[in-house]
C-alpha positions as semicolon CSV with decimal commas, in nm:
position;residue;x (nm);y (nm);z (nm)
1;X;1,717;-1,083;-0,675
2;X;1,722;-1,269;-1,017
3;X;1,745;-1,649;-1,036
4;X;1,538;-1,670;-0,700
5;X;1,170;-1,837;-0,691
6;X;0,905;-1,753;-0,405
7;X;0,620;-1,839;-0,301
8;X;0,342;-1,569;-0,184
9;X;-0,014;-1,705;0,016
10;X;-0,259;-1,504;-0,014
11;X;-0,163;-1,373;-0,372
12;X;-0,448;-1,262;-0,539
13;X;-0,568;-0,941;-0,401
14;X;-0,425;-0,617;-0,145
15;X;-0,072;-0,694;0,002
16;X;-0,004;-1,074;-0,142
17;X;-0,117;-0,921;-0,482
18;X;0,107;-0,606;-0,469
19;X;0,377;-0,802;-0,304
20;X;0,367;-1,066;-0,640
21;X;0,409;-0,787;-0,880
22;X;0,682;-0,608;-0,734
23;X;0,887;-0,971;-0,699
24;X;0,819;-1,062;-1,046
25;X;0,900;-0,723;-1,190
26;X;1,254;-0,780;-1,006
27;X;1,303;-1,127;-1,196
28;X;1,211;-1,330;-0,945
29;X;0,991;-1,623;-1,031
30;X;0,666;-1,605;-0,771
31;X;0,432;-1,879;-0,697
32;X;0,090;-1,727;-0,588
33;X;-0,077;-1,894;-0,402
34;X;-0,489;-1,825;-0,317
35;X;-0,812;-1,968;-0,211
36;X;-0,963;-1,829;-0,524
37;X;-0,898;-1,795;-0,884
38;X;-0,808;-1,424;-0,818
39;X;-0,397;-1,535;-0,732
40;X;-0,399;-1,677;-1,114
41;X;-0,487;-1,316;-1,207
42;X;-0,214;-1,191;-1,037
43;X;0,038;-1,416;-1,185
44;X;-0,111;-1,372;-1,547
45;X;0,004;-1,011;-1,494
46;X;0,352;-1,106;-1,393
47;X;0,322;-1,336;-1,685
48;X;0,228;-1,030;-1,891
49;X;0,530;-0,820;-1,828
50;X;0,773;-1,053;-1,888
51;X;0,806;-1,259;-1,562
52;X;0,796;-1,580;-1,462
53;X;0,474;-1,679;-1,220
54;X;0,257;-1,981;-1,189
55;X;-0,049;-2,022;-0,985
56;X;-0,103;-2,272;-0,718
57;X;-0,468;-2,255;-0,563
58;X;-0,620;-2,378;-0,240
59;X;-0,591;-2,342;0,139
60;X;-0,296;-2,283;0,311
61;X;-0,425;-2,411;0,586
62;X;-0,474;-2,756;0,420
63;X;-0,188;-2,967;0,496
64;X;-0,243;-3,119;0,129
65;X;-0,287;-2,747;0,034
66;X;0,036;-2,638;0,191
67;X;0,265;-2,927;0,083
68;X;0,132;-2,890;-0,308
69;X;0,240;-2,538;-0,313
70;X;0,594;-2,633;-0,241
71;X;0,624;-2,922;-0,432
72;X;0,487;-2,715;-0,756
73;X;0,693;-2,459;-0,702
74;X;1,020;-2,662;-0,611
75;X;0,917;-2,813;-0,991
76;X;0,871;-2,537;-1,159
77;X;1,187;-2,333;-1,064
78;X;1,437;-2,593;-0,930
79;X;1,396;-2,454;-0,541
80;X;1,227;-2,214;-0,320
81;X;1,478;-1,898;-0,184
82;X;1,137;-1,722;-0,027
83;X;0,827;-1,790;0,147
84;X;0,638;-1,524;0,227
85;X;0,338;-1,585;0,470
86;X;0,078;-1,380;0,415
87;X;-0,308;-1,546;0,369
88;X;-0,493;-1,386;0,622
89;X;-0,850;-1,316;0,733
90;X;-1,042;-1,085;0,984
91;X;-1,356;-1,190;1,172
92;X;-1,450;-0,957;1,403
93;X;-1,551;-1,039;1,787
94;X;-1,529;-1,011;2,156
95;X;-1,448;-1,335;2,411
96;X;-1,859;-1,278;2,435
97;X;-1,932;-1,265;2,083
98;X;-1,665;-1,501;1,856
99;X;-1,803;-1,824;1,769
100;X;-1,610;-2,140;1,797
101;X;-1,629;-2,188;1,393
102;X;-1,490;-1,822;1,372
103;X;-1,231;-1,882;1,619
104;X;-1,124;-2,191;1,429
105;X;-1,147;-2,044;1,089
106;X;-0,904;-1,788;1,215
107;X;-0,652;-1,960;1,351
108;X;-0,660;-2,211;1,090
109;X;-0,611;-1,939;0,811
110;X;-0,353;-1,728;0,973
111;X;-0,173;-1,951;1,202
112;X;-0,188;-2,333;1,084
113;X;-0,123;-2,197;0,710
114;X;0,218;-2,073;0,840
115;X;0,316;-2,333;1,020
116;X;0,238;-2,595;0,746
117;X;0,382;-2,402;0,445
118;X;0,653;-2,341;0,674
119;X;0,729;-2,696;0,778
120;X;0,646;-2,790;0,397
121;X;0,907;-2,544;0,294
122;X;1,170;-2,568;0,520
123;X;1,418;-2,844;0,343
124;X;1,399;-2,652;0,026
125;X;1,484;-2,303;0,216
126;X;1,791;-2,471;0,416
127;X;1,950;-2,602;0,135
128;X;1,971;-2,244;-0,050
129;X;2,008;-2,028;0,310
130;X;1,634;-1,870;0,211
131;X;1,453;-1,656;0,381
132;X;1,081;-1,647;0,551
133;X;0,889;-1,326;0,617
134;X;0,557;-1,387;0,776
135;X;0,277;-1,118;0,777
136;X;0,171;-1,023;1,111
137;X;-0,001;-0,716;1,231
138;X;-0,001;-0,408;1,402
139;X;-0,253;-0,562;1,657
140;X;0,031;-0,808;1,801
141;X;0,127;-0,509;1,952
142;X;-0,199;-0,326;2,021
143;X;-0,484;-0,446;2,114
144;X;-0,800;-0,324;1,922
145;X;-1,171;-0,352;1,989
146;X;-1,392;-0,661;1,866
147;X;-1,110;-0,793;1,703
148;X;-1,036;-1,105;1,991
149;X;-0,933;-1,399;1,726
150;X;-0,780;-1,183;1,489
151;X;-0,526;-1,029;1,775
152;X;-0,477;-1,374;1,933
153;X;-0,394;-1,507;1,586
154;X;-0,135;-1,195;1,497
155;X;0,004;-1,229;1,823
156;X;0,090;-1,635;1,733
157;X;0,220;-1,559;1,384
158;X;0,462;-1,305;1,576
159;X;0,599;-1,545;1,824
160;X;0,630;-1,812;1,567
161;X;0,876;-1,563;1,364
162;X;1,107;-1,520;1,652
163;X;1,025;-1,898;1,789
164;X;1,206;-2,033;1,441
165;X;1,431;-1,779;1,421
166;X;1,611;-1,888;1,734
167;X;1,516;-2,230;1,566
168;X;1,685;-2,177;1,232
169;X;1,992;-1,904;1,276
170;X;2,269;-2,213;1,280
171;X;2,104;-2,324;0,888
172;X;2,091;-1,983;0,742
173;X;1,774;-1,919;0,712
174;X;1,626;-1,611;0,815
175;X;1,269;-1,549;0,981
176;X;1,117;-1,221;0,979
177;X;0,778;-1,041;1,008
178;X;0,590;-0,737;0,936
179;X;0,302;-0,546;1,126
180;X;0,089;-0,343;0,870
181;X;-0,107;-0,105;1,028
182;X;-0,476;-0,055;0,870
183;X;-0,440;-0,049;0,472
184;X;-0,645;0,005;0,218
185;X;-0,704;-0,350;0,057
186;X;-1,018;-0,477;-0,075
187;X;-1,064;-0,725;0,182
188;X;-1,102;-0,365;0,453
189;X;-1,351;-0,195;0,212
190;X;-1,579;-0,547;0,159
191;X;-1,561;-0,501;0,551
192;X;-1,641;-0,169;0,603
193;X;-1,962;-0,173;0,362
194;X;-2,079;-0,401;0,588
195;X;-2,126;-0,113;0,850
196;X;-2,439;0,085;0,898
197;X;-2,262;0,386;0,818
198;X;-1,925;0,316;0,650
199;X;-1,796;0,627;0,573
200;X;-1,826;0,730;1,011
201;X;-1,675;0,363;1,028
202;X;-1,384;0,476;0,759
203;X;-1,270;0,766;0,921
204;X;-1,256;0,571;1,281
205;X;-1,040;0,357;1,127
206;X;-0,814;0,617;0,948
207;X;-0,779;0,742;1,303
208;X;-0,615;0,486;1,455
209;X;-0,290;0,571;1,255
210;X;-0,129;0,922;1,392
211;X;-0,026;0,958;1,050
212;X;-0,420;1,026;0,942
213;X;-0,431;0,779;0,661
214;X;-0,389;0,427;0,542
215;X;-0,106;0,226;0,450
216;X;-0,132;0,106;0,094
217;X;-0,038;-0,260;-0,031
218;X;0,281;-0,118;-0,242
219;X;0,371;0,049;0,123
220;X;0,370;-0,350;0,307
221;X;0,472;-0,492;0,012
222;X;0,778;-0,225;-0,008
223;X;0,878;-0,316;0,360
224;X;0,854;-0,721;0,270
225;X;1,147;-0,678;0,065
226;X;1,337;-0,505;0,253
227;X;1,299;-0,780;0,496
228;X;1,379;-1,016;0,203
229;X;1,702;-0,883;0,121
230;X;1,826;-0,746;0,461
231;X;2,104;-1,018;0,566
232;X;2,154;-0,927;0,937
233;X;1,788;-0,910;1,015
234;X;1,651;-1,241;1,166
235;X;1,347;-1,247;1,396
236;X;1,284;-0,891;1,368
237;X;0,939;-0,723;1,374
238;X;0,886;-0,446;1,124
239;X;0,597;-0,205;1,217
240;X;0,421;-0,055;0,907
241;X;0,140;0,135;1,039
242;X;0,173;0,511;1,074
243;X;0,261;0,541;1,434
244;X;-0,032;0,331;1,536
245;X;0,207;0,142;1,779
246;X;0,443;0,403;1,856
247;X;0,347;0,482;2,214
């Protein structure tokens, strides 16, 4: 894995952050990429033991956004061998309840953002045979309740994985994409202190997986890379999610 750059969106906190760290402790050189100044935190620490990171902010979903990213990263480490997809947000909603701004936001942040960094990406991952893995969701493949833009958005993001697949198998370059089940991120508990009674709301969600628990960022992060480095996988979906999609 040494002598390989990537870029992670989405870089400075839960999966993106854990995801960062575990590249950069394998000698690969990470870009991390966030809306905030939290992804410069995360590559500070890859900094700190002993790896190479830089930090790239903005939206991913801004073409300018998305096309800077490369272009600093492509500078920094000669070429990009990974791009891994993974800003993401969660609104919640009905068809009767989601607003057109939240619908937009959405879509915008986890569908536009791939397809730009993608697009932005692509000529620097043909040339070295790199690889894509795009962060999808458990929800692609089961629908949950008040969650209407978010599922419609996971459900793209999957379909775009096996649309460039098909696109890019004659170049090399793989496409892949995981489904995390519900995990334990920061982003989850800002959203479930928002509930009247969090805790009742906490254990619904821990329900949901069969397993009883949920997934941690190390766990997603864990089965990123194996999509990463596993040669004969392109355009498959890797469910992370403790048997929440199993029947």
């Amino acid at each position: 894995m040494t002598d390989r750059a990537a870029i992670v969106t989405g870089a400075g906190k839960g999966i993106g952050e854990a995801l960062a760290l575990k590249l950069g402790t394998m000698g690969i050189a990470v870009c991390c990429n966030s809306l905030t100044d939290s992804g410069a935190k995360t590559a500070k620490r890859i900094r700190a033991a002993g790896g190479k990171a830089i930090f790239v902010a903005g939206d991913a979903a801004v073409e300018e956004t998305a096309s800077r990213v490369v272009a600093e990263t492509a500078a920094a480490y000669g070429g990009i061998d990974i791009l891994v997809n993974n800003a993401g947000i969660v609104l919640p909603g009905t068809a009767e309840t989601t607003s057109i701004d939240d619908w937009d936001r959405t879509m915008a942040v986890n569908v536009r953002s791939v397809f730009l960094l993608s697009a932005s990406a692509l000529p620097h991952l043909i040339g070295r045979k790199g690889v894509i893995v795009n962060t999808s969701s458990s929800v692609a493949l089961k629908g949950v309740k008040d969650r209407l833009a978010y599922t419609a958005s996971k459900g793209a993001v999957l379909s775009m994985t096996r649309a460039m697949a098909a696109d890019l198998i004659g170049t090399g370059v793989r496409v892949n994409c995981v489904c995390p089940g519900t995990t334990w991120t920061p982003s989850l508990n800002d959203r479930l202190a928002k509930f009247p009674d969090p805790e009742a709301k906490r254990i619904e969600f821990v329900a949901r997986q069969p397993m009883g628990r949920f997934g941690t960022p190390e766990e997603i992060a864990d089965g990123i890379i194996y999509l990463i480095n596993a040669t004969f996988c392109t355009g498959a979906v890797l469910s992370i999610d403790g048997g929440m999609t199993m029947a």
